[in-house]
N, C-alpha and C positions, 0 to 999 in steps of 0.2 A: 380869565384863564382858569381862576381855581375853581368856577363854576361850572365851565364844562366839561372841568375833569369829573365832581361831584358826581354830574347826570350821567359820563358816561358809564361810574361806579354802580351808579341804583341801578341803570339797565343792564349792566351785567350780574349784581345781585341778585335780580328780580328774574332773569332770566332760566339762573341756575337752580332757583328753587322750583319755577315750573317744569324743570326737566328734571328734577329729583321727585318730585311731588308725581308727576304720568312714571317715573320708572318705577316706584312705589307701592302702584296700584291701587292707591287706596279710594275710598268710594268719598270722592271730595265733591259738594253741590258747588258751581258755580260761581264764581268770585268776581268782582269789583276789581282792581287791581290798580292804584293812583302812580303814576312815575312821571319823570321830570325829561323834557324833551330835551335831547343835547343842543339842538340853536336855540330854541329861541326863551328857555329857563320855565315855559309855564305849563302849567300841570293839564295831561292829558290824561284821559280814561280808557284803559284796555281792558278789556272783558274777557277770562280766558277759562274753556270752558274746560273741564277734567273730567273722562269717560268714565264713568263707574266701572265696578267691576264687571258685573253683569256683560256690561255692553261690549266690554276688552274679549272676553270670551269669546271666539268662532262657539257659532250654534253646530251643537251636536249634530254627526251622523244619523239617520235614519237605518237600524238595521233591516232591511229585507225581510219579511217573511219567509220562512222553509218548509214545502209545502210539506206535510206529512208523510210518510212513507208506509204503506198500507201492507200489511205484512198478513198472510194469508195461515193455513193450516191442512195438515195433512188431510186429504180426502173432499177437502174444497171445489167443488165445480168453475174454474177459474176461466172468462171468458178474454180474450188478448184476441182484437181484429175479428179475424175469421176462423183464428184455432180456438179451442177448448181443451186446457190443461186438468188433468189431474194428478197429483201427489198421491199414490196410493200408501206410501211407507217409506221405511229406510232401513235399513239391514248391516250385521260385520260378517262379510262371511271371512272364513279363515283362509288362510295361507297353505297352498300345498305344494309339491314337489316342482312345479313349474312357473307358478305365478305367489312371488314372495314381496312383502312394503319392504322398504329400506328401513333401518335399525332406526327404533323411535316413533316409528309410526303405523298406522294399521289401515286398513280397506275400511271401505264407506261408501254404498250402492244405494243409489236413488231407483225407486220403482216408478214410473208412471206410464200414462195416460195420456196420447194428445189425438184430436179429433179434428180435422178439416169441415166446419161447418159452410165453408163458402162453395163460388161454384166454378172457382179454378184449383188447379194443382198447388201445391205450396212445398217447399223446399225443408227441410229441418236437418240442422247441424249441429251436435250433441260441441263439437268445439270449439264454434263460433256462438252458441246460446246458450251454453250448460254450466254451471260451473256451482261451487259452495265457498261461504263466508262463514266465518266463526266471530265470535263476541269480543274476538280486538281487532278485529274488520279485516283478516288475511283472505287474501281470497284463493281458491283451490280450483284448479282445474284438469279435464278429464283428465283420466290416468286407464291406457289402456289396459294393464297387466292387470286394475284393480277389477276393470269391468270383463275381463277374459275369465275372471278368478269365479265370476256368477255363473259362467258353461249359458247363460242368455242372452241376445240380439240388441242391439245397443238402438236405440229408437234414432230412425236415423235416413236422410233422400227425399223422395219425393213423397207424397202424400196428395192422393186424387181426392175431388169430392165426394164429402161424408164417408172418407175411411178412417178407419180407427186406427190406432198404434199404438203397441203397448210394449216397454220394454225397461232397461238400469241402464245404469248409468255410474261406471266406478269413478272415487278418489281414493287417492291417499292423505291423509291427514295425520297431523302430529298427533302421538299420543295424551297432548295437554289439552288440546282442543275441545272446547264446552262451543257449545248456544248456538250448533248448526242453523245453517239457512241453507235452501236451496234456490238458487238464482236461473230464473229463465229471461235469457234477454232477448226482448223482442226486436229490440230497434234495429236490426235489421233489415225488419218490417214497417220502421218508424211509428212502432208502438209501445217505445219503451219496455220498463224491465219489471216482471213479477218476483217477487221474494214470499217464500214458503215455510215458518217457522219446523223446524224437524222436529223439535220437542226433546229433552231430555234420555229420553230412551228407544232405541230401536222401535218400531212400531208398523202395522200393516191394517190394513185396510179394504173391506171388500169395496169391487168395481164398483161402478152405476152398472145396472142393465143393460142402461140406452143411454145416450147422450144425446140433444136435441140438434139435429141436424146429421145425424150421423145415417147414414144409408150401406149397405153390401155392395160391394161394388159389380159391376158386370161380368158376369163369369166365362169364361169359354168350358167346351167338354174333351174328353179328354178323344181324338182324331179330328177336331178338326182341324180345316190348314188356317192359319191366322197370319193374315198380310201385317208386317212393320213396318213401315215404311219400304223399300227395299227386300228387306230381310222375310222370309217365309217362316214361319215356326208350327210345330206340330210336337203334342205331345202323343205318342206311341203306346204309352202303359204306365204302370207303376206298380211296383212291388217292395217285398222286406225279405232283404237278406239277410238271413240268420247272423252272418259272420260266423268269423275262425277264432283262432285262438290268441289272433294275433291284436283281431279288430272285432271286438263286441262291444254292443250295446252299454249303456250307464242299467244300472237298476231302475224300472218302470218305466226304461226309454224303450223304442224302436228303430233300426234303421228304416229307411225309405229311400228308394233309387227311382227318380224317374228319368224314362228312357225319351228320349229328346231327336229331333229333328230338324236341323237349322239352314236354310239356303239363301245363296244370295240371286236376287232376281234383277240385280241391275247393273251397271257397266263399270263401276269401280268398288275392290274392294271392302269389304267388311272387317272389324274385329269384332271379336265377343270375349268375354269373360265369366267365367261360370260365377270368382268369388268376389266380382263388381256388381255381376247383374241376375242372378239367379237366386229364390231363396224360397222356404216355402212357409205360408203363415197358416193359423187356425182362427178359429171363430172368435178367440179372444182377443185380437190382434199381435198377438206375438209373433214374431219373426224366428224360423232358424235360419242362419246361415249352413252352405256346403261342408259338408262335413269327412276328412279327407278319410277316415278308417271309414267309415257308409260308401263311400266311393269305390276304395279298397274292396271292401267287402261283395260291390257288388258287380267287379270279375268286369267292369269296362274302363274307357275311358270317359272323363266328362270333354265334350263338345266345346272346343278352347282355340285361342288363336283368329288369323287372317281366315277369311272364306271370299274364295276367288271368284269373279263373275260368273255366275251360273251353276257352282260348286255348293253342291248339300254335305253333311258334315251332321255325323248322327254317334250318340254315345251315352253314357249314363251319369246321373249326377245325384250322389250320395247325400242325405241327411238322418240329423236323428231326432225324432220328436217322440213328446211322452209317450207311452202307449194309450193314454186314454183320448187325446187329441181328436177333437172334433173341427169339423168344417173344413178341410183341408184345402188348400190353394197352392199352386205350383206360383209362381212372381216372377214372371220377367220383365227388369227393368230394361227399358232401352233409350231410358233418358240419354245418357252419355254420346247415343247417335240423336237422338233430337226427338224421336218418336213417341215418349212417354211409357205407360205402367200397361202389362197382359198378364190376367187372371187365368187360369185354367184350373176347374173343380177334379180333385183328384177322389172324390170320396159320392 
């Protein structure tokens, strides 16, 4: 009896130090281990083996590579799918009596560049691709009043093969804000997103000449009749109204009105819109928009509204472009009915 009480002793001593000895951790080689069997008194041999540390360790994580992120510079020839971006600059223009930043912060105008090298139409959305990052990763996005404040056409619709477009792009940003980026994101297009360092200081930059795939697009003259789907279009004339006193010109701008012609040729109604689908560009690809004191100025109305089956609808539509403005193009867009982009040379 006193003997099995013995063995049951040593196997519960023996027991407790191998479970002190693994809770321990410590880097113990292999052991022998001699204990006394409780029936039958005679000595058996247990081998009891204790994992190193090492081995107690789960193996590390593998971190992931991250792939670099290619961070580009103003005036770079940036190629994305089928477009071709250029960063020409960035600019603060100031604040005036009608387009003011909120207290703390200032305007922030991106200049660029984008080129349809492909050989369909392509879409560009300054608020679904456009946007800036600063150096503690906030991100900024458009701000209409910032980019009103430029008085230029915010790059922006559709974009046929090998046309060019050239136009800003406002924020607003804090006035602590360092280590601009400008973010174009493509993945829209499932091409992901180009990042543009702005550089420490305002800065500008002349165009390219040419961009490789970039073409003029097809022009019309100014009478002829031009089928839209539906819709007939004809440009009548163009001219510059001096203005009044009420509505003139900026310094080394000009009005321009042209006089328009619009019917519809088929069985259900038509809209138009002069300041959705009307605009007129220059050789640089800049865009103006309608311009309501140009309009004003020149004694019509713009050709606006429903156009009923078979109903023509004729009037004038104001803008103001530099005076020096070359290659002049009237633009009616008429994506919005499904039709696409008409050119007509006004110069």
């Amino acid at each position: 009896m006193i003997r099995k009480i013995k063995g049951i002793v040593s196997l519960v001593v023996l027991s407790a130090l191998l479970v002190a000895t693994l809770a321990c951790g410590s880097d113990v080689a292999p052991e022998r281990v001699e204990t006394v069997s409780p029936q039958a008194g005679s000595p058996t041999v247990v081998e009891a083996t204790v994992p190193s540390q090492e081995e107690a360790q789960p193996p590390e994580a593998e971190t992931p590579a991250q792939p670099a992120q290619t961070e580009y510079q103003v005036g770079d020839i940036i190629e994305v799918g089928d477009i071709t971006l250029v960063v020409l600059g960035w600019s603060l223009p100031p604040a005036d009596d009608f387009n003011r930043p909120d207290e703390g912060k200032h305007f922030v105008t991106v200049e660029l560049i984008i080129v349809n090298r492909g050989s369909t139409s392509v879409h560009i959305s300054s608020m679904l691709q456009m946007s800036l990052r600063d150096d503690q990763n906030y991100i900024y996005q458009i701000d209409f009043v910032a980019s009103s404040a430029t008085g230029e056409s915010v790059p922006e619709g559709e974009l046929v093969p090998g046309e060019r477009m050239r136009g800003q792009v406002g924020f607003q940003v804090p006035d602590s804000a360092t280590g601009l980026v400008f973010i174009y994101d493509a993945s829209v297009f499932d091409r992901g997103k180009i990042f543009v360092d702005l550089g420490p200081e305002p800065v500008s930059v002349e165009p390219p000449a040419r961009i490789e795939g970039e073409a003029q697009p097809e022009a019309f003259a100014i009478g002829d009749v031009i089928e839209v789907g539906n819709l007939q279009l004809t440009v009548n004339g163009v001219s510059n109204p001096p203005g009044d006193s009420f509505n003139r010109p900026r310094e080394n701008y000009v009005f321009l009105a042209v006089d328009l012609t619009l019917t519809n040729k088929g069985t259900e109604p038509l809209h138009t819109s002069s300041m959705l689908q009307m605009k007129v560009k220059d050789s640089t690809g800049r865009y103006y928009n309608i311009d309501l004191g140009a309009s004003i100025a020149a004694g019509g109305t713009t050709p606006e509204g429903e156009i009923a089956p078979g109903e023509s609808i004729r009037g004038l539509v104001g803008f103001e472009v530099p005076a020096d403005a070359q290659g002049l193009l009237f633009v009616f867009d008429a994506d919005i009915i499904g039709e696409g982009k008409v050119f007509v040379a006004l110069q």
